[in-house]
C-alpha positions as CSV (number, residue, x, y, z in Angstrom):
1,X,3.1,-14.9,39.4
2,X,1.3,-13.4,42.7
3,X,-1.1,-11.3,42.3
4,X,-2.0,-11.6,38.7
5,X,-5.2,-10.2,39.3
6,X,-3.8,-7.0,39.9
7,X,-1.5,-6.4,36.3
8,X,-2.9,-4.5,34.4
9,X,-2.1,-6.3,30.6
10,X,-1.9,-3.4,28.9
11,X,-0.5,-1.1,31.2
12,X,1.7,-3.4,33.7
13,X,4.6,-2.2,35.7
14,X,8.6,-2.6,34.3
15,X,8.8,-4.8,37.2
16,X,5.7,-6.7,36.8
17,X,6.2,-7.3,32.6
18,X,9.8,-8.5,33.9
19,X,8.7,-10.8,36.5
20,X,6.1,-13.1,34.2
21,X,8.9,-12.9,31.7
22,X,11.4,-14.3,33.5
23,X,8.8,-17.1,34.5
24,X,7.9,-17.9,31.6
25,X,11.6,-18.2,30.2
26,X,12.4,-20.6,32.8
27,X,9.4,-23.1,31.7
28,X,10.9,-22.9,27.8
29,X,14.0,-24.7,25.9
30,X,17.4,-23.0,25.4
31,X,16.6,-23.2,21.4
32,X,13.1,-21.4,22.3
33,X,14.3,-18.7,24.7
34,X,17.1,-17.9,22.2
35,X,14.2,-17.8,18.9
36,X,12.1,-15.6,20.9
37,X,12.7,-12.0,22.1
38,X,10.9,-10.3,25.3
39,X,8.0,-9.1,22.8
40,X,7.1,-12.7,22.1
41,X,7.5,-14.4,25.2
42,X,4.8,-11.1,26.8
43,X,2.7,-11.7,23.9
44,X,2.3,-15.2,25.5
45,X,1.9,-14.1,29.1
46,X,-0.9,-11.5,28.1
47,X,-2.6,-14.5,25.8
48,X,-2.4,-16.7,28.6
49,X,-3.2,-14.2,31.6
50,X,-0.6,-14.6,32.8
51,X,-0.3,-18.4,33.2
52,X,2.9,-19.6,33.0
53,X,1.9,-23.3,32.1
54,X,-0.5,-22.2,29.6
55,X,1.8,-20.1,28.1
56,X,4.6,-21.9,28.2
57,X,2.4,-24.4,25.8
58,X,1.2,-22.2,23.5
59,X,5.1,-20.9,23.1
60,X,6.1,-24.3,22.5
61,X,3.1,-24.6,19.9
62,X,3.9,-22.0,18.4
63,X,7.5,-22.8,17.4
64,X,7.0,-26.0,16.6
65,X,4.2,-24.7,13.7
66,X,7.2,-22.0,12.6
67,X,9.2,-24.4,12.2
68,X,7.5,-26.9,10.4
69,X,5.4,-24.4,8.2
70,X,9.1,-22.6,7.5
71,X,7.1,-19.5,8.2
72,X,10.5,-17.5,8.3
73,X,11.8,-18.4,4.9
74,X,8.9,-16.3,3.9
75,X,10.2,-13.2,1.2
76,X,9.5,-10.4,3.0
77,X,9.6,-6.5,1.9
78,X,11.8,-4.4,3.9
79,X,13.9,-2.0,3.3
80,X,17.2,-4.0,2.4
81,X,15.6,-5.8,0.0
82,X,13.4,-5.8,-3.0
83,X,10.5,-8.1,-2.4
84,X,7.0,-6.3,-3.4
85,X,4.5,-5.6,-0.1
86,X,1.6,-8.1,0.0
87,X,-1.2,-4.9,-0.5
88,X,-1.1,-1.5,-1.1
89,X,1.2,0.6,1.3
90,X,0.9,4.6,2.1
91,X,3.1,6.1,4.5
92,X,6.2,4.4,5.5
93,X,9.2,4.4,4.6
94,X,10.7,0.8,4.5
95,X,8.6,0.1,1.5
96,X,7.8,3.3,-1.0
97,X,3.9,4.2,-1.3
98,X,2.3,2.0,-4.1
99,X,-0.6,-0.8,-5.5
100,X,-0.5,-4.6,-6.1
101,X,0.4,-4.0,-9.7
102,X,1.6,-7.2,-12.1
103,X,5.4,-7.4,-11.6
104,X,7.4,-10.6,-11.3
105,X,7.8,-11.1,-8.1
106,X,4.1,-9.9,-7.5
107,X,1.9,-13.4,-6.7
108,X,-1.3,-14.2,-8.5
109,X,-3.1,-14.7,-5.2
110,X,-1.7,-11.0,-4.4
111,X,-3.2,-9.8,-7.6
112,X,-6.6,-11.5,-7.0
113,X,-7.2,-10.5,-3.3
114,X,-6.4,-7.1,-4.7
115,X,-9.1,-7.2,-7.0
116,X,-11.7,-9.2,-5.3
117,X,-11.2,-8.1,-1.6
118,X,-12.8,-5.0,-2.0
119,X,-9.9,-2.6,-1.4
120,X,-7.2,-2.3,1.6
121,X,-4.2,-0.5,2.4
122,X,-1.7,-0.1,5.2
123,X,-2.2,3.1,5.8
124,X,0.4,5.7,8.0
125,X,0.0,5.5,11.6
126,X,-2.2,6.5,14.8
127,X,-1.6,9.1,17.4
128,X,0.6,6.2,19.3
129,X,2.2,5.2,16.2
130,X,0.8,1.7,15.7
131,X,0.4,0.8,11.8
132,X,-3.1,1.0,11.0
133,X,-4.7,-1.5,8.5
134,X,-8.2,0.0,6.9
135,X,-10.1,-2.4,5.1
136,X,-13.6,-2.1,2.8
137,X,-15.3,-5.2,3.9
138,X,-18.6,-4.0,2.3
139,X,-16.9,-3.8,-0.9
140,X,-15.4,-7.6,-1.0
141,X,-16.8,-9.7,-4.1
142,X,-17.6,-12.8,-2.4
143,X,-18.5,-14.9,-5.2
144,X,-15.4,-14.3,-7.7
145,X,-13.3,-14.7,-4.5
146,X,-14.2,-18.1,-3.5
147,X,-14.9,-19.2,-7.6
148,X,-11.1,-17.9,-8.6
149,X,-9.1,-18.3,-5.0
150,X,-8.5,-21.9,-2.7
151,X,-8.7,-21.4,1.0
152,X,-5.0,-22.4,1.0
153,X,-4.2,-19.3,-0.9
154,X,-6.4,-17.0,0.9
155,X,-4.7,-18.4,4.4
156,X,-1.1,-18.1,3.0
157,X,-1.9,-14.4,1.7
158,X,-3.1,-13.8,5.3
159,X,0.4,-15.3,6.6
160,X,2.2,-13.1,4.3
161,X,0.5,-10.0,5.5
162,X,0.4,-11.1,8.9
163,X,4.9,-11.8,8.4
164,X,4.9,-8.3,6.6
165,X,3.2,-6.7,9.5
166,X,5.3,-8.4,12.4
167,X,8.8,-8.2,10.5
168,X,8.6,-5.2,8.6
169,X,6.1,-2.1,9.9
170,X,6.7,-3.1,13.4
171,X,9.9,-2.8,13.3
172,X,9.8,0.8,11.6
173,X,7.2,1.9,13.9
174,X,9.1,1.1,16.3
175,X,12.2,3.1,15.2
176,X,9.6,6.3,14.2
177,X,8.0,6.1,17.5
178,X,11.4,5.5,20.0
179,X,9.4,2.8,21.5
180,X,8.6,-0.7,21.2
181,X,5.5,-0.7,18.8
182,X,4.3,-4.5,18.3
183,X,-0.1,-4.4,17.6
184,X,-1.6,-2.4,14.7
185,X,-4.9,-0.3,14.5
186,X,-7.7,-2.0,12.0
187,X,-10.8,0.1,10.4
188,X,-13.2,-2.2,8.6
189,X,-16.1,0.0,7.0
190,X,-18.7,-1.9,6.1
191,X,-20.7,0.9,3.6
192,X,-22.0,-1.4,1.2
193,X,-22.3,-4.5,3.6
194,X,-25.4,-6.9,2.3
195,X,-27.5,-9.3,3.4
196,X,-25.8,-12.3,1.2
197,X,-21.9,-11.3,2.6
198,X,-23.7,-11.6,5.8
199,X,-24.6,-14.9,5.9
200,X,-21.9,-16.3,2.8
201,X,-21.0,-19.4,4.6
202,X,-18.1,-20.6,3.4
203,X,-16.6,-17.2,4.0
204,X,-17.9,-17.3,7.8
205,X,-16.2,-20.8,7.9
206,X,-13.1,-18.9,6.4
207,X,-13.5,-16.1,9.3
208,X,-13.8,-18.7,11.9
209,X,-10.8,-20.7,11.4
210,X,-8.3,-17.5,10.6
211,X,-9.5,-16.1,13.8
212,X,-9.2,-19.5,15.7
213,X,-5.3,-19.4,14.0
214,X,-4.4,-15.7,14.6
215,X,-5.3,-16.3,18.6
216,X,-2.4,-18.9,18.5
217,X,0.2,-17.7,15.8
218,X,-0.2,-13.7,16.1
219,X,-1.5,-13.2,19.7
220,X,-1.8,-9.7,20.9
221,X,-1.2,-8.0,17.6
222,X,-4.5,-6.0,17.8
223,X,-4.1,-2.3,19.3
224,X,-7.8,-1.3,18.7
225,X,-10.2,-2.4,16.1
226,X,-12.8,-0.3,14.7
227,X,-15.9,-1.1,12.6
228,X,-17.4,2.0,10.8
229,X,-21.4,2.3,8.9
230,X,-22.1,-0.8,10.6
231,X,-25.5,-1.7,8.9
232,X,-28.0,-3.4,10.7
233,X,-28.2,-6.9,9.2
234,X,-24.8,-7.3,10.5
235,X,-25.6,-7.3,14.1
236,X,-26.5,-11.3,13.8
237,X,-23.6,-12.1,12.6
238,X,-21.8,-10.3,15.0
239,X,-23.3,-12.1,17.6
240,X,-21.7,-15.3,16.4
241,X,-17.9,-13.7,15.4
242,X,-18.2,-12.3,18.7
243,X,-18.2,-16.2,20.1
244,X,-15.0,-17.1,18.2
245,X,-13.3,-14.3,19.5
246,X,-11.1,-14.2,22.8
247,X,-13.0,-11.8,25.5
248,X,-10.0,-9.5,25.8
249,X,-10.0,-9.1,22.1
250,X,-13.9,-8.1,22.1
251,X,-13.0,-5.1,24.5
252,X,-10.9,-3.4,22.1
253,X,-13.1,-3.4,19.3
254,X,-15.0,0.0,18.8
255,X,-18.2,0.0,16.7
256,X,-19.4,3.4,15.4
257,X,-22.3,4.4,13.8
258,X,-22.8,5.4,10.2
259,X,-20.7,9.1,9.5
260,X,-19.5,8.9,13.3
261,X,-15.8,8.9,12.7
262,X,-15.6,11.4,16.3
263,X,-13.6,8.5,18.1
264,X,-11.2,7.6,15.1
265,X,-10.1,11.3,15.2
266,X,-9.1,11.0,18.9
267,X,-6.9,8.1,18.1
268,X,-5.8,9.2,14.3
269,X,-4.6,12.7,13.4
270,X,-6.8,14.0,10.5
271,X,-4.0,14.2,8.2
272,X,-3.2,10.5,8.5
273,X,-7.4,9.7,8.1
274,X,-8.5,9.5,4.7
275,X,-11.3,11.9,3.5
276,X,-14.0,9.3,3.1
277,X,-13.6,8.4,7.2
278,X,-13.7,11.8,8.6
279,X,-10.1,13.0,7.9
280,X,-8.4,15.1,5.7
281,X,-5.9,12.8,3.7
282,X,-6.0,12.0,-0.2
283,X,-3.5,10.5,-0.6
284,X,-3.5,11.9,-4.7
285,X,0.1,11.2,-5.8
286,X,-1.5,7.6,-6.0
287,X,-3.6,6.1,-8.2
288,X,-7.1,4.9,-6.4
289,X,-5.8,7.7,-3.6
290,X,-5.6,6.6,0.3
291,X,-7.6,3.1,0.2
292,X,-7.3,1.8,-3.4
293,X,-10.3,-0.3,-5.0
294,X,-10.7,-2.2,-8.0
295,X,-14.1,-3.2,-7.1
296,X,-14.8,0.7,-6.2
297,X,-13.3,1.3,-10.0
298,X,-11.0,4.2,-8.4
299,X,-8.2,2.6,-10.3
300,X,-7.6,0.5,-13.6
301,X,-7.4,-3.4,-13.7
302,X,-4.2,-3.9,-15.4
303,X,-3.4,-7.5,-16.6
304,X,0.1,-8.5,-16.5
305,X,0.9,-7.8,-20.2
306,X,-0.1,-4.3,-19.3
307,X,3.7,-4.0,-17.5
308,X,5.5,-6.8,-20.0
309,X,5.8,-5.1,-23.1
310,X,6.5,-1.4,-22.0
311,X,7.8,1.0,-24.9
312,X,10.8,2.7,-24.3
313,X,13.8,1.3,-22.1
314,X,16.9,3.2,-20.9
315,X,19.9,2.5,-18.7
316,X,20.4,4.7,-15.7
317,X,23.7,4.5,-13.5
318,X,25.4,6.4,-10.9
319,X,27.8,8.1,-13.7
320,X,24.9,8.6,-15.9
321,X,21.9,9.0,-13.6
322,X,18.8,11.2,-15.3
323,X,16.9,10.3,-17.9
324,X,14.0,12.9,-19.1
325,X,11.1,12.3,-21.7
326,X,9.4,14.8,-23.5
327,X,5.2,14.2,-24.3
328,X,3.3,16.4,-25.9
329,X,-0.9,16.2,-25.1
330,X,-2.9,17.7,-27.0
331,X,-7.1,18.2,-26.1
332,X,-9.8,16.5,-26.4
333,X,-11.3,17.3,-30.4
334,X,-8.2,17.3,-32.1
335,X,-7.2,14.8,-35.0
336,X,-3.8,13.2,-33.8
337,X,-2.9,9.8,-34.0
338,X,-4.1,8.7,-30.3
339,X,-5.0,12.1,-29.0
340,X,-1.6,12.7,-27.9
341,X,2.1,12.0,-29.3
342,X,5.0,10.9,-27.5
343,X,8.3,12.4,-28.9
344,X,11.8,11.6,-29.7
345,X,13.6,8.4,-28.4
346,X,14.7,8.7,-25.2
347,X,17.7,10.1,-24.3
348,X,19.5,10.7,-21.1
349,X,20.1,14.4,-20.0
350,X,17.3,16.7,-19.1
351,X,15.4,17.7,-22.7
352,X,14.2,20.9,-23.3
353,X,10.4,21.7,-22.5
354,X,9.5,22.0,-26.2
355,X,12.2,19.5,-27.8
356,X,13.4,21.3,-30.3
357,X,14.2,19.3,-33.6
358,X,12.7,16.5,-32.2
359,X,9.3,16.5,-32.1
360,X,6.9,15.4,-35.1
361,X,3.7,16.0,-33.4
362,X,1.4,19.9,-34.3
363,X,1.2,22.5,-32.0
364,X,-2.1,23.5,-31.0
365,X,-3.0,27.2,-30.0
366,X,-5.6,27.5,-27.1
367,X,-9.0,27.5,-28.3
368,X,-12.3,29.0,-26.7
369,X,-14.1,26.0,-27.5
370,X,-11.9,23.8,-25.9
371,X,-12.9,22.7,-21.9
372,X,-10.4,23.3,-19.5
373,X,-11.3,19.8,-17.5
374,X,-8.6,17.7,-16.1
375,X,-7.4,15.3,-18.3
376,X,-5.2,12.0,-17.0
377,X,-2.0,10.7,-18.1
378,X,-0.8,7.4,-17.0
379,X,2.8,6.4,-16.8
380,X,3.7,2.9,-16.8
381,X,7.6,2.2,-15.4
382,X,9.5,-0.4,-13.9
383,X,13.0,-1.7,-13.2
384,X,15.0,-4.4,-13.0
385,X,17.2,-3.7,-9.8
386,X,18.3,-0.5,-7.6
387,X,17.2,0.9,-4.6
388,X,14.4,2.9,-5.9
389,X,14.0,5.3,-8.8
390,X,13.0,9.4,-8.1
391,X,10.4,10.9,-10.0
392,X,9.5,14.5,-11.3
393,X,6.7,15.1,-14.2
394,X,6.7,19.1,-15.1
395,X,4.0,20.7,-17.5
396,X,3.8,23.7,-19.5
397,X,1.3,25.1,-22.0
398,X,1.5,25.5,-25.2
399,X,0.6,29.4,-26.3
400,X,-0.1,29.7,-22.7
401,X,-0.7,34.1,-22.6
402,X,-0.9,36.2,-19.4
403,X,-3.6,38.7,-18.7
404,X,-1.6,41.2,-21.1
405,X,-2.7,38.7,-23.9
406,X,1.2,38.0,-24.3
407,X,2.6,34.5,-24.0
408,X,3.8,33.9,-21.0
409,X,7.8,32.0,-20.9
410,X,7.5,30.9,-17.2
411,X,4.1,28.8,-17.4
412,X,5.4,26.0,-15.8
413,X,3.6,23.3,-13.4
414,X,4.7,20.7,-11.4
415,X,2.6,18.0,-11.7
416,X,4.3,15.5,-9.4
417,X,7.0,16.4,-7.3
418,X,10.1,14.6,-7.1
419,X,9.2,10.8,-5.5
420,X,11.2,8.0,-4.7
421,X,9.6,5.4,-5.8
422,X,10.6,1.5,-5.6
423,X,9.9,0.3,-9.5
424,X,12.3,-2.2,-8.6
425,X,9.7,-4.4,-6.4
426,X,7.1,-4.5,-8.8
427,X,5.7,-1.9,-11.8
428,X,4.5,1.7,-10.8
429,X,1.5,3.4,-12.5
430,X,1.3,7.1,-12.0
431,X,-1.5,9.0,-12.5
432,X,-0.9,12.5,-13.5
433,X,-3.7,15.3,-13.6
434,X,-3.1,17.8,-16.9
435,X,-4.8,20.7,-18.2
436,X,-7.1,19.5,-21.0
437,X,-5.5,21.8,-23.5
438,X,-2.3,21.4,-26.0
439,X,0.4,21.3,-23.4
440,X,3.6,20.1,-22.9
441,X,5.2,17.3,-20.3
442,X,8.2,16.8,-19.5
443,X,9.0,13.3,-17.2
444,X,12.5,13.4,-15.1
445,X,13.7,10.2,-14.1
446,X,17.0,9.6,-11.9
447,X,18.6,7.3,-9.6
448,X,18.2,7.8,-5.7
449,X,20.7,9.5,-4.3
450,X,22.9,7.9,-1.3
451,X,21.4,9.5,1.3
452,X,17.8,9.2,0.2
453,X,15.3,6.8,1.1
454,X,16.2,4.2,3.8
455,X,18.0,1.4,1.8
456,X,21.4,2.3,0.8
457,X,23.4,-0.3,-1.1
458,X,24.7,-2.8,0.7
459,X,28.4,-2.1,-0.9
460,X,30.0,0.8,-3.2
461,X,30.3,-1.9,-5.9
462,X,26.5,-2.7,-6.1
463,X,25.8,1.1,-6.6
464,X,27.6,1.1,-9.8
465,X,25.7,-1.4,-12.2
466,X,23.1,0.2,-14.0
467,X,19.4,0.0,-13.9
468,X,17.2,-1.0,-16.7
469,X,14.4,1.5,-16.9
470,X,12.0,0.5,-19.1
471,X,8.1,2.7,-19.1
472,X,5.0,3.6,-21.7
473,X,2.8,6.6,-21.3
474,X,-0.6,6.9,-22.2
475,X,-3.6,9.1,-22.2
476,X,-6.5,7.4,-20.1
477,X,-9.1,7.1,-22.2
478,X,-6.0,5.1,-24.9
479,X,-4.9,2.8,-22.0
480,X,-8.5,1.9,-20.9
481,X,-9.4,1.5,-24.5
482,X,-6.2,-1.1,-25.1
483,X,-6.9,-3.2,-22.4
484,X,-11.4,-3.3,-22.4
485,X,-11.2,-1.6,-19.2
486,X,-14.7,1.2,-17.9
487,X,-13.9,4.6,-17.1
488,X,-12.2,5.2,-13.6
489,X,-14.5,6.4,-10.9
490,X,-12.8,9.4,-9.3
491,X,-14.2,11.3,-5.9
């Protein structure tokens, strides 16, 4: 191509991008030029600067490890299916917010890079609209990771999240933003970094070779990078990633100081930031919030029995589609059987707040000597098919009075707004914030309607078998109790 050293990679011309494509489609098979669209055959261009022998050879590389590694028979989440997402998700759309939790489809591997890698999340997009992928490095358990985890597993999570990136959030990105959105925004923070993750070697070796692959499989996937509270013992190893490391790639990696989060907040809006980076987000409908972290403790451990032997089940269909579940919680001090009683068997219809003829369990008056902290309730649900489930939890007091010292009818909370959540991938846990006094709660359950979400049934028929809903609820301290688990750390 003449003049190559006037395109400008990121920025070239229609007529430019066109030009090396065409070039480079001439150099490549039928079968290849009909696998690859224009995004991938650029991608090689850029890689290559432009080269058209060079790139032609990494392109025909490329296929050939596709094909052999049968990289696209990979299960994928997207929205026409119901394969879990490889890591925690906030913000999109093709896959419902949620956490690695123990579901069938869920792989160990998934459920141990969860728990040992510190804590990461796909989360919501930057002012361009790339995905952006934040990641505590500083929190990463190094030693249970390497004793529990092969390097083969660790590389074919990577190629899962790597697939789940290129086949699924690009291509909603991409729909959201009205453009062609193929690279993704990282954040590692490194708070907590120390001097022994610094120089682990095995998980440097690790480093070296997944970057040495990503050049060649997934080239030109990186938007920006940015590395937050950078601590000083990891400029040295920085020195030597930065060697490993293709010199276009170095150039759009940001490093900011400790607390300096001024340049992510030109690039992401506040409200897509979390808190602890200089934003505004929470993300609090989720348990753990924006970044969730087993190693931070800002969400429970749950083994897989925790989701295989759930206590109530219920059949939900399009001719029968809510279910609602009355729970009274009483406060901390009181004698009941587990500091809380759920009532009745479950029925379908919505129940009344108080349930009527139903309920076994005392009513407690508010006391003076009773604190009025939050308390948490955890719901545990899941289902066997669908194409997501929505939420609603509702709470009202028990002897709740108004300022006339009158009870008051109308005290009624929503405690979680109606969500559509995808049970169906793999088991949800909700954590629900609730007065620490004798209250009431009242759970709605119903089947997504037709026109909400963005994966409608593929046929009329499909929409008509029911769903198998099957969920527990617990008070915190009960669950964490059950299964040996330390108190959750909450911000």
């Amino acid at each position: 191509m003449a003049g190559k050293s006037a395109v400008d990679l990121d920025n070239p011309t229609p007529e430019q991008k066109a030009e090396a494509i065409a070039g480079l489609r001439a150099k490549l098979s039928d079968e290849l030029n009909e696998y690859c669209n224009d995004v991938d055959i650029w991608r090689f261009c850029v890689a290559r600067q432009l080269d058209t022998e060079k790139s032609a050879a990494m392109a025909n590389e490329w296929y050939e490890w596709r094909k052999t590694a049968k990289v696209d028979a990979i299960e994928i989440a997207h929205s026409d299916n119901t394969y879990p997402p490889p890591y925690p998700i906030r913000g999109y759309y093709s896959v419902a917010d949620s956490n690695i939790t123990a579901g069938a489809k869920v792989k160990d591997i998934q459920l141990k890079m969860a728990k040992y890698f510190g804590g990461g999340c796909w989360h919501k997009r930057d002012k361009e609209g790339h995905p952006i992928y934040i990641e505590r490095v500083g929190l990463i358990d190094l030693k249970s990771l390497f004793r529990t985890c092969t390097t083969t597993e660790m590389f074919e999570f990577h190629l899962d999240m790597q697939e789940f990136l290129s086949r699924s959030l690009f291509r909603e990105c991409s729909q959201l933003a009205g453009k062609e959105i193929s690279k993704q925004v990282v954040i590692f923070d490194l708070d907590g970094l120390s001097i022994g993750m610094v120089s682990h070697i095995q998980a440097l070796n690790m480093l070296r070779e997944m970057l040495s692959k990503d050049q060649l499989r997934y080239p030109e996937y990186m938007h920006r990078t940015f590395i937050v509270n950078m601590p000083t013992i990891f400029l040295t190893a920085w020195k030597l990633i930065k060697t490993w490391v293709d010199p276009r790639v170095i150039s759009k990696i940001h490093i900011l100081g400790r607390n300096d989060t001024k340049e992510l907040l030109e690039h992401v809006s506040a409200d897509n930031l979390p808190v602890f980076l200089g934003g505004s987000c929470r993300c609090s409908h989720m348990p753990g919030g924006c970044v969730p972290c087993i190693a931070k403790n800002n969400l429970p451990d749950l083994p897989r029995r925790a989701f295989t032997s759930l206590h109530h089940q219920v059949q939900l269909s399009y001719s029968n589609p809510h279910h609602s579940f009355d729970y009274d919680v009483v406060p901390s001090g009181h004698n009941s059987n587990a500091a809380a009683s759920a009532i009745s068997s479950p029925v379908s219809g919505y129940a009344s707040w108080f349930g009527i003829g139903k309920s076994d369990s005392p009513k407690y008056s508010p006391s003076a000597e009773v604190p009025s902290k939050i308390r948490i309730v955890f719901v545990r649900f899941t289902a066997d098919r669908g194409r997501g489930v929505v939420v609603e939890v509702l709470w009202r007091s028990h002897g709740a009075a108004t300022e006339s010292g009158l009870l008051d009818p109308d005290d009624e909370v929503l405690v979680y707004p109606e969500t559509l959540l995808d049970p169906q991938r793999a088991p949800i846990l909700l954590e629900l914030k609730v007065p620490n006094r004798a209250g009431h709660m009242v759970i709605n359950w119903r089947v997504a309607n037709f026109d909400e979400g963005q994966a409608p049934f593929p046929n009329p028929e499909e929409a008509q078998i029911p769903i198998q809903l099957e969920y527990s609820i617990d008070l915190e301290e009960d669950l964490l109790k059950e299964f040996n688990l330390p108190p959750i750390q909450r911000d």
